[in-house]
Each structure stands twice: as structure tokens, then as C-alpha cells.
N, C-alpha and C positions, 0 to 999 in steps of 0.2 A: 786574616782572610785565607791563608795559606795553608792552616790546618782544615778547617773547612771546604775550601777549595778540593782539597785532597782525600778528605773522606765522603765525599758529596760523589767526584768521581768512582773513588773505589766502591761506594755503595752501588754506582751503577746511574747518579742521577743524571735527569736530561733537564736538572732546573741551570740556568745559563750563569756565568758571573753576574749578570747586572740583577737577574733574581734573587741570588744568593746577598746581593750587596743590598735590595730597595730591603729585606726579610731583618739583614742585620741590622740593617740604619732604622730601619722604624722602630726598632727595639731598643736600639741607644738613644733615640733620639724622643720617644713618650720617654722613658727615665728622668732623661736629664730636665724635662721640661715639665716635671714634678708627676708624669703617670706613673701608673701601674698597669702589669703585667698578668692578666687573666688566665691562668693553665688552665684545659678542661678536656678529657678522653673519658673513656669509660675502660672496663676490663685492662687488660696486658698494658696498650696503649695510655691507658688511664692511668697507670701504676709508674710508668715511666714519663710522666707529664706530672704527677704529684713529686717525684725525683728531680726535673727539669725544674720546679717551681722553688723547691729548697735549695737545689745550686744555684738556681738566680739571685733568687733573696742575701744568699750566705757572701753570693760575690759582688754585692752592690748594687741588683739590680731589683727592684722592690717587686714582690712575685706573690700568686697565692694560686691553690689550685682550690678549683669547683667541681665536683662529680659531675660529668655531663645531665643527669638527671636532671640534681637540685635546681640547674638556673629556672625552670619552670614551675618552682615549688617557693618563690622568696629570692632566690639568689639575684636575681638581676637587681635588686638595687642595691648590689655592692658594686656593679659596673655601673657606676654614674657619671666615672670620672671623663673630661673632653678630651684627656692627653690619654688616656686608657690604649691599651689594646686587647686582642684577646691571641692564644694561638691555640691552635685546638691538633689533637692529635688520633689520626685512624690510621693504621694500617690499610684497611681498603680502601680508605677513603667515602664509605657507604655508608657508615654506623648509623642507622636512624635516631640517637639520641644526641650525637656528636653532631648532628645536622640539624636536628632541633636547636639547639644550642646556640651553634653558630648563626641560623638565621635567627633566631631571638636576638642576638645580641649584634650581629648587623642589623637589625631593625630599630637598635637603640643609635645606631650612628658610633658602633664600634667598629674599626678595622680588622678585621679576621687573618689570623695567618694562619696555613696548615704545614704539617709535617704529616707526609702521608706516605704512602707505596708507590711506586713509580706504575704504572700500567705499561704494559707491553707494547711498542709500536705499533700494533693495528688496533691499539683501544685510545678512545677518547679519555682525556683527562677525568677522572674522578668529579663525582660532586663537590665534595670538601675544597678539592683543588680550584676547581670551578667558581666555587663562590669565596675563596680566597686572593685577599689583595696579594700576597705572592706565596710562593710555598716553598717547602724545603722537602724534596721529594730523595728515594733511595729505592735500590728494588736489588731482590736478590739474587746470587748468581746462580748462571743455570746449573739444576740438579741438585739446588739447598731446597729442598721438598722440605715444610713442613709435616709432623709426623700426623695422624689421625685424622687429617683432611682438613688443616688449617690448627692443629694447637700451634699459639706464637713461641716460638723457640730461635729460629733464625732471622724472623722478621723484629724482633725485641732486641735481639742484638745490634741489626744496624740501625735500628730507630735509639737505642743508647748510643752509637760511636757518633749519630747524629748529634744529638743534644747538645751532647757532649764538648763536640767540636763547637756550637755554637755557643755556650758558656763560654770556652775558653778564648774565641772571638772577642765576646763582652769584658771578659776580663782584659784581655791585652788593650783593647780600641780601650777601656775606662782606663785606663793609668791605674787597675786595682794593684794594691800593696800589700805586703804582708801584713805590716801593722793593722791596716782595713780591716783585711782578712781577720785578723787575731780581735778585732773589737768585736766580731758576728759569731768566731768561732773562738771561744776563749775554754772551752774547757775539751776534755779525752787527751790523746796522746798527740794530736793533729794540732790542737790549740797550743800544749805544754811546745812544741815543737817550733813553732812560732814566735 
């Protein structure tokens, strides 16, 4: 939780320990009780939740990502499962497809978690955050202006140290091993290394 802890602050978040803690534990705790793990964003956000979904997978925790579009196209009955969850990831937190999404799939009686942008003290919490059971929020520091009037560049970076941290969360709380490791990653330079 330490690492976590620590890049949640540096990101700037105002999500508290015990959010941080109900976010990780419902993640370890659908796994262990034979869920999975729903990734779903769209655009930047989307790119880095299909990333979070293979470092799950790879480190023991059974993951898959959905293009926020698809779940209204067929995908929702791949989240059938009761131990499921979903996390979903915006930046603004507002993506009208990431919110489709999320309310579809709270509508099936899935847990929602978000990873989103933190909003500035005189704004109310986001949608995403709103209709998430807890969220893992970051916001960036003053004067990282995104360039052209929001392309993601600094905002993808702390939504990576995020993840990131939260994988490695998963990985320490699971007792994951190298050997583990090497049965998911057994081949490149990373596998041989193992």
C-alpha cells in the first residue's frame, strides 16, 4: 500500500487511505473468489486500461479489456460473472461512452471502480467518480498544461504511475512469484530472465 500511498499523493490525489484500501481490496478480493476483472476507457485513457488489463492478467489477477463502446454492442455478456468487477478509466471523468458503460454494467449488478482526474477543489466530484463504488483519483500539478487544449500527454502519465502502482499493490498483497510470473511470461528477454 506504500507505493500506492505514495504515488496517489504525488499525483495530487484527495482519494483518502481507506478509499485507496476498499479500491485495492475489492480487486483482490473478486480474484480470489474466482472473479474477473473488467478494464474499459476509450481514447488515451482506453490505451492505458488495455495496458492495466495485461499487467493484471500477467501478474495473477485474471483481467480483460473492453472498448468502452462495444459493451453496448454484445459485450455485456461477458460480464455475467457475481464476483466480477468492472474499473473503468477517464481522465475527466465525463467520457459519454465510459459512462454509458459504467451505468450498463452497474445495471447488471457490477461494482464499478474509477481511475479518473482529480477535479479542482471548487468542483464537485466527476460523474465516473460519482457513480463509482470507490475510485483512484490523481490530478496534475500546477502549470502541466496539456498541449493543444487537452491532448493527453501529462495526464497519461500519472494515470500510468497510477496503475502501475496499483498492480504492484496486487502483486505484493498476492504472494505473486517469480516462478508465477515466468508460467504467464515465459517467453522475450523478461521471461528468459526469470
Amino acid at each position: 500500500a506504500a507505493t500506492l500511498a505514495y504515488v496517489s499523493a504525488e499525483a495530487g490525489s484527495k482519494a483518502t487511505a481507506a478509499s485507496q484500501e476498499k479500491f485495492v481490496r475489492a480487486v483482490f478480493d473478486c480474484t480470489t473468489r474466482g472473479g474477473r476483472v473488467h478494464v474499459t476507457g476509450i481514447g488515451k485513457s482506453g490505451i492505458v486500461g488495455r495496458r492495466l488489463a495485461a499487467s493484471l492478467a500477467s501478474t495473477g489477477t485474471p483481467a480483460s479489456f473492453t472498448h468502452a463502446t462495444e459493451w453496448a454492442h454484445g459485450d455485456l455478456g461477458v460480464a455475467a460473472g457475481a464476483t466480477d468487477l468492472v474499473i473503468a478509466l477517464s481522465h475527466s471523468g465525463t467520457t459519454a461512452e465510459v459512462l454509458a458503460a459504467a451505468n450498463l454494467l452497474h445495471q447488471r449488478g457490477l461494482p464499478v471502480y474509477a481511475i479518473t482526474g482529480a477535479k479542482p477543489e471548487s468542483e464537485q466530484v466527476s460523474p465516473l467518480e460519482d457513480l463509482s463504488d470507490a475510485a483512484l483519483t490523481y490530478a496534475l500539478p500546477e502549470g502541466a498544461l496539456e498541449p493543444l487544449g487537452g491532448a493527453p500527454t501529462c495526464s497519461i502519465v500519472a494515470q500510468e504511475a497510477l496503475v502501475n502502482a496499483l498492480v504492484r499493490e496486487l502483486v505484493v498483497r498476492r504472494g505473486f512469484t517469480k516462478p508465477m510470473f515466468k508460467q504467464n511470461h515465459p517467453g522475450g528477454a523478461l521471461g528468459i530472465s526469470l
